[in-house]
C-alpha positions, -999 to +999 in steps of 0.1 A: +115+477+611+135+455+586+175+458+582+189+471+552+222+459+538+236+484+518+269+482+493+296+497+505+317+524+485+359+519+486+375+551+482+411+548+469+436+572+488+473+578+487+476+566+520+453+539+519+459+500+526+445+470+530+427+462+563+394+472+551+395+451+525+407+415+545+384+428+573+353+431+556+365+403+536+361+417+504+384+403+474+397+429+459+433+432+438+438+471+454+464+478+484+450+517+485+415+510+499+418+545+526+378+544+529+350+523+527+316+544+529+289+520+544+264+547+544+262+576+528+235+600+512+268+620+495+252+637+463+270+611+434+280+587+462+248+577+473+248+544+492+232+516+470+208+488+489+225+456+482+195+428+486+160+425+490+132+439+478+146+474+478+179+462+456+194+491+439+177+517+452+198+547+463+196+555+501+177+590+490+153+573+468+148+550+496+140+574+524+118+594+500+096+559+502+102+552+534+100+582+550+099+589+584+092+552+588+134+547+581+148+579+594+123+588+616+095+614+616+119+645+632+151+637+610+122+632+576+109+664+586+142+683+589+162+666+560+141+650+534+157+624+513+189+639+523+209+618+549+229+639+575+253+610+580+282+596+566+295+562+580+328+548+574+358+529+578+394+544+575+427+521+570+455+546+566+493+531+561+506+564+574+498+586+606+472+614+592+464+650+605+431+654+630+409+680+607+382+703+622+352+715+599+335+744+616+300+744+614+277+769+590+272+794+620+314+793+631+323+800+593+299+821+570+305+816+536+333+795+535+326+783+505+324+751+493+296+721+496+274+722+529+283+698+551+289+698+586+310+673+607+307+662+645+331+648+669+311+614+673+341+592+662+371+616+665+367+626+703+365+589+711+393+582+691+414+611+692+411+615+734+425+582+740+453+580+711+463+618+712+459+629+746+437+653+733+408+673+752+380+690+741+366+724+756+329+737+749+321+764+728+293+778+724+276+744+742+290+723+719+323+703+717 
Protein backbone atom coordinates (compact mmCIF):
# COMPACT_ATOMS: atom_id res chain seq x y z
CA UNK A 1 0.00 0.00 0.00
CA UNK A 2 1.18 3.45 -1.00
CA UNK A 3 1.43 6.47 1.62
CA UNK A 4 -0.72 9.26 1.33
CA UNK A 5 0.27 12.87 2.30
CA UNK A 6 -2.48 14.72 3.16
CA UNK A 7 -2.84 18.70 3.85
CA UNK A 8 -3.11 19.53 7.03
CA UNK A 9 -6.04 21.89 8.47
CA UNK A 10 -4.79 24.87 11.18
CA UNK A 11 -7.51 25.63 13.45
CA UNK A 12 -7.05 29.14 15.08
CA UNK A 13 -7.95 29.14 18.92
CA UNK A 14 -7.80 31.71 21.67
CA UNK A 15 -5.34 29.90 23.28
CA UNK A 16 -3.37 28.80 20.46
CA UNK A 17 0.45 29.51 19.63
CA UNK A 18 3.06 28.91 17.58
CA UNK A 19 4.87 25.50 17.89
CA UNK A 20 2.85 23.73 15.42
CA UNK A 21 3.61 26.05 12.99
CA UNK A 22 7.86 26.17 13.47
CA UNK A 23 7.49 22.39 14.10
CA UNK A 24 5.96 21.38 11.13
CA UNK A 25 7.75 24.07 9.61
CA UNK A 26 5.09 25.75 8.01
CA UNK A 27 5.36 29.71 7.25
CA UNK A 28 2.73 31.16 8.37
CA UNK A 29 2.13 35.01 9.71
CA UNK A 30 -0.47 33.54 12.62
CA UNK A 31 0.69 33.19 16.47
CA UNK A 32 -2.95 31.38 17.30
CA UNK A 33 -2.43 28.12 15.45
CA UNK A 34 -4.25 25.84 18.72
CA UNK A 35 -4.71 22.81 16.10
CA UNK A 36 -3.50 21.35 13.16
CA UNK A 37 -5.85 18.39 11.83
CA UNK A 38 -3.62 15.96 9.91
CA UNK A 39 -6.46 13.62 9.32
CA UNK A 40 -9.73 14.08 9.50
CA UNK A 41 -13.04 12.80 7.75
CA UNK A 42 -14.93 15.86 9.86
CA UNK A 43 -18.11 16.64 7.59
CA UNK A 44 -16.74 20.35 6.07
CA UNK A 45 -13.23 19.57 7.33
CA UNK A 46 -12.46 16.80 5.40
CA UNK A 47 -8.68 16.17 5.03
CA UNK A 48 -7.45 17.09 1.47
CA UNK A 49 -4.67 14.62 -0.34
CA UNK A 50 -1.79 16.93 -0.94
CA UNK A 51 0.26 15.07 -3.94
CA UNK A 52 0.12 12.39 -6.25
CA UNK A 53 -2.15 10.94 -8.27
CA UNK A 54 -5.05 11.26 -5.81
CA UNK A 55 -4.28 15.32 -5.32
CA UNK A 56 -7.38 16.97 -4.11
CA UNK A 57 -9.41 14.40 -3.39
CA UNK A 58 -11.15 14.54 0.04
CA UNK A 59 -10.28 11.63 2.44
CA UNK A 60 -14.16 10.36 2.09
CA UNK A 61 -14.04 10.55 -1.65
CA UNK A 62 -10.85 8.67 -1.33
CA UNK A 63 -11.93 5.84 0.79
CA UNK A 64 -15.14 5.48 -1.31
CA UNK A 65 -12.34 4.51 -4.20
CA UNK A 66 -10.24 2.82 -2.20
CA UNK A 67 -12.19 0.99 -0.07
CA UNK A 68 -11.36 -1.49 2.17
CA UNK A 69 -8.08 -1.57 0.34
CA UNK A 70 -7.22 1.95 2.54
CA UNK A 71 -9.14 1.41 5.67
CA UNK A 72 -9.51 -1.93 5.66
CA UNK A 73 -12.29 -4.40 4.83
CA UNK A 74 -13.84 -4.48 8.77
CA UNK A 75 -13.50 -0.54 9.30
CA UNK A 76 -15.10 -0.13 5.12
CA UNK A 77 -17.77 -2.40 6.17
CA UNK A 78 -18.70 -0.60 9.44
CA UNK A 79 -18.07 3.08 8.43
CA UNK A 80 -18.15 3.70 4.70
CA UNK A 81 -16.46 6.80 3.47
CA UNK A 82 -16.81 8.05 6.88
CA UNK A 83 -13.40 8.05 8.89
CA UNK A 84 -13.84 7.32 12.71
CA UNK A 85 -10.61 9.18 13.36
CA UNK A 86 -9.47 12.47 14.01
CA UNK A 87 -5.57 13.10 14.23
CA UNK A 88 -4.02 16.12 15.48
CA UNK A 89 -1.67 18.30 16.99
CA UNK A 90 -2.49 20.82 19.94
CA UNK A 91 -0.06 23.88 20.94
CA UNK A 92 -1.90 25.65 23.69
CA UNK A 93 -0.16 28.95 25.34
CA UNK A 94 -2.25 28.40 28.41
CA UNK A 95 -2.90 25.20 30.71
CA UNK A 96 -6.45 23.72 29.29
CA UNK A 97 -9.24 21.63 31.03
CA UNK A 98 -9.04 17.54 30.41
CA UNK A 99 -12.81 17.05 28.68
CA UNK A 100 -14.57 13.63 28.72
CA UNK A 101 -17.23 12.94 25.82
CA UNK A 102 -19.32 9.97 26.90
CA UNK A 103 -20.07 7.60 24.36
CA UNK A 104 -23.77 7.19 22.45
CA UNK A 105 -24.74 4.29 25.04
CA UNK A 106 -23.44 6.52 28.41
CA UNK A 107 -25.53 9.66 27.16
CA UNK A 108 -28.81 9.13 25.03
CA UNK A 109 -29.70 11.93 23.27
CA UNK A 110 -27.44 14.35 24.16
CA UNK A 111 -27.83 16.20 21.48
CA UNK A 112 -25.48 17.41 19.22
CA UNK A 113 -23.27 15.89 16.16
CA UNK A 114 -22.36 12.02 16.64
CA UNK A 115 -19.10 11.66 17.55
CA UNK A 116 -17.41 9.62 20.01
CA UNK A 117 -13.94 10.24 21.57
CA UNK A 118 -11.35 7.53 23.13
CA UNK A 119 -8.68 7.84 25.61
CA UNK A 120 -5.90 6.91 23.02
CA UNK A 121 -3.84 10.19 23.50
CA UNK A 122 -5.30 11.58 26.71
CA UNK A 123 -4.60 8.53 29.10
CA UNK A 124 -1.01 8.60 27.82
CA UNK A 125 -0.75 12.04 28.28
CA UNK A 126 -2.90 12.84 31.03
CA UNK A 127 -1.47 9.69 33.49
CA UNK A 128 1.97 10.94 33.32
CA UNK A 129 1.43 14.90 33.46
CA UNK A 130 -1.74 14.85 35.86
CA UNK A 131 -1.31 12.00 38.03
CA UNK A 132 -4.42 10.89 36.82
CA UNK A 133 -5.80 7.17 36.80
CA UNK A 134 -8.29 5.64 35.00
CA UNK A 135 -10.92 2.92 36.38
CA UNK A 136 -13.04 0.61 33.95
CA UNK A 137 -16.54 0.96 33.38
CA UNK A 138 -18.36 -1.02 31.86
CA UNK A 139 -14.92 -2.75 30.21
CA UNK A 140 -13.83 0.17 29.00
CA UNK A 141 -11.54 2.97 30.24
Amino acid sequence: MRAFKFTPLLKSMIWGGNRIASYKGIAVDRSDIGESWELSGVKGDESVVAEGEYAGMTLPELIGQLKGELVGHAVYERHGTEFPLLVKFIDARQDLSIQVHPNDVLAPGGGGEKRQKGPYGLARTARRRCGMSWRRIGGRI
